[in-house]
LUMSEPA-420609 format. One line per field, with one value per residue (C-alpha): residue number from 1; residue in three letters; x, y, z. Coordinates in nm, 2 decimals. Layout:
seq	c(NUM,...);
type	c(Ala,...);
east	c(X,...);
north	c(Y,...);
up	c(Z,...);
This chain:
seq	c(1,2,3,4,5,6,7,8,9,10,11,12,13,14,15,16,17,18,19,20,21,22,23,24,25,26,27,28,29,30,31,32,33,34,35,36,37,38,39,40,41,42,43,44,45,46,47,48,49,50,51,52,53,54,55,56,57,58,59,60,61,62,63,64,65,66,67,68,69,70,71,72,73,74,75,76,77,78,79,80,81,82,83,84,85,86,87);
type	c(Unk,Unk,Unk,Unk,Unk,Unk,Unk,Unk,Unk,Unk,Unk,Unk,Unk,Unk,Unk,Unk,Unk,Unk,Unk,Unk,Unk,Unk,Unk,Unk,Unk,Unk,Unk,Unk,Unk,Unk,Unk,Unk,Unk,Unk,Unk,Unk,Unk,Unk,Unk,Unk,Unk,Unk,Unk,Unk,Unk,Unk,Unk,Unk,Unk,Unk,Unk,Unk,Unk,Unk,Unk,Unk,Unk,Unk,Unk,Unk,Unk,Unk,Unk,Unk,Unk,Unk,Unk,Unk,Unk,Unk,Unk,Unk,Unk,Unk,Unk,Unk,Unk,Unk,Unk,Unk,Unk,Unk,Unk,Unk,Unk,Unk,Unk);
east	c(0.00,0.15,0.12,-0.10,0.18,0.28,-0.03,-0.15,0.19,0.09,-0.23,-0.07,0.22,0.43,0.54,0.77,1.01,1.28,1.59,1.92,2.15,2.49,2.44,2.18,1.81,1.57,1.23,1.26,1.06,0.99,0.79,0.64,0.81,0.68,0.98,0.89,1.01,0.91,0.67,0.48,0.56,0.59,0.64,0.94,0.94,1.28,1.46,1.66,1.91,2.20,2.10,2.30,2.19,2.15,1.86,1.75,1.72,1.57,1.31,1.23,1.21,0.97,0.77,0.79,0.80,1.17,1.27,1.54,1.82,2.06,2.29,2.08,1.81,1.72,1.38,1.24,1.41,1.34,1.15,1.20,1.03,0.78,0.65,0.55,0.45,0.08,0.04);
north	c(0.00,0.36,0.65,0.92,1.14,0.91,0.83,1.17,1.21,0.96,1.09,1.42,1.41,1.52,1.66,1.90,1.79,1.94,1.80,1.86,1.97,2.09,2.15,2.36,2.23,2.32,2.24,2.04,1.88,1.55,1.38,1.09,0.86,0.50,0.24,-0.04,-0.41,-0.70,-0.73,-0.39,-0.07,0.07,0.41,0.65,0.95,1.18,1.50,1.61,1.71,1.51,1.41,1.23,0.92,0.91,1.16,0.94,0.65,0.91,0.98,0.62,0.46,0.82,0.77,0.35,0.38,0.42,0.75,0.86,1.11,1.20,0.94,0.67,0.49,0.34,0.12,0.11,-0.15,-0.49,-0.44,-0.45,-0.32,-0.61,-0.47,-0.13,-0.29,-0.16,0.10);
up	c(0.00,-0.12,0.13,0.06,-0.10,-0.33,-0.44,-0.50,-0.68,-0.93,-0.97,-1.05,-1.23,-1.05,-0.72,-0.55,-0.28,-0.07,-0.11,0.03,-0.33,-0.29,0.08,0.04,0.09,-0.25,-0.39,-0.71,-0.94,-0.96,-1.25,-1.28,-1.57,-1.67,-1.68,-1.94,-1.77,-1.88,-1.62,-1.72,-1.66,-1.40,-1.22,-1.10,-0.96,-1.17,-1.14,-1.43,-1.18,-1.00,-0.64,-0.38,-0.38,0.03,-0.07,-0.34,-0.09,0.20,-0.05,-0.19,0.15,0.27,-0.10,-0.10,-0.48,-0.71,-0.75,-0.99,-1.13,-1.34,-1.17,-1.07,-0.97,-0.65,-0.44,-0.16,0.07,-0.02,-0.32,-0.72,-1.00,-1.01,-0.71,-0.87,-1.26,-1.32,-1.04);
C-alpha cells in the first residue's frame, strides 16, 4: 500500500520535494516517468538534476516507490520493479 503522497503524486504528475542539493536544501521537481520491464511498466518518480543518492534512498524509503536522477536509480528497501509494474 502507497502513502498518501505518493499516491496523489501519481495521480498528478508530478510533485515538489525538498531535497538537500549541494548542501543547500531546494524544492525540485519530480515527475512521474513510466519504466517499461518486462513485467509492465511501472512508475518513478525523476529529477533532471543530480542528487546524492543518500537523498535518493531518504526519499524512496519516505515515498515507498523508485525515484530517480541523473545518476541513478534506487527502491524502496526490499523491493523491485515487479512490485510497482501496473500502479
Amino acid at each position: 500500500m502507497l502513502p498518501k503522497i505518493a499516491r496523489d503524486a501519481l495521480k498528478l504528475g508530478k510533485v515538489d520535494i525538498r531535497v538537500m542539493r549541494s548542501g543547500t536544501l531546494q524544492f525540485q521537481e519530480f515527475v512521474v516517468k513510466r519504466i517499461p520491464s518486462p513485467i509492465g511498466e511501472y512508475p518513478v518518480l525523476f529529477a533532471d538534476k543530480f542528487v546524492d543518492m543518500s537523498e535518493l534512498l531518504r526519499l524512496s524509503e519516505e515515498y515507498q516507490i523508485p525515484v530517480s536522477a541523473k545518476n541513478g536509480t534506487v527502491f524502496p528497501r526490499g523491493k523491485t520493479s515487479k512490485d510497482f509494474a501496473g500502479l
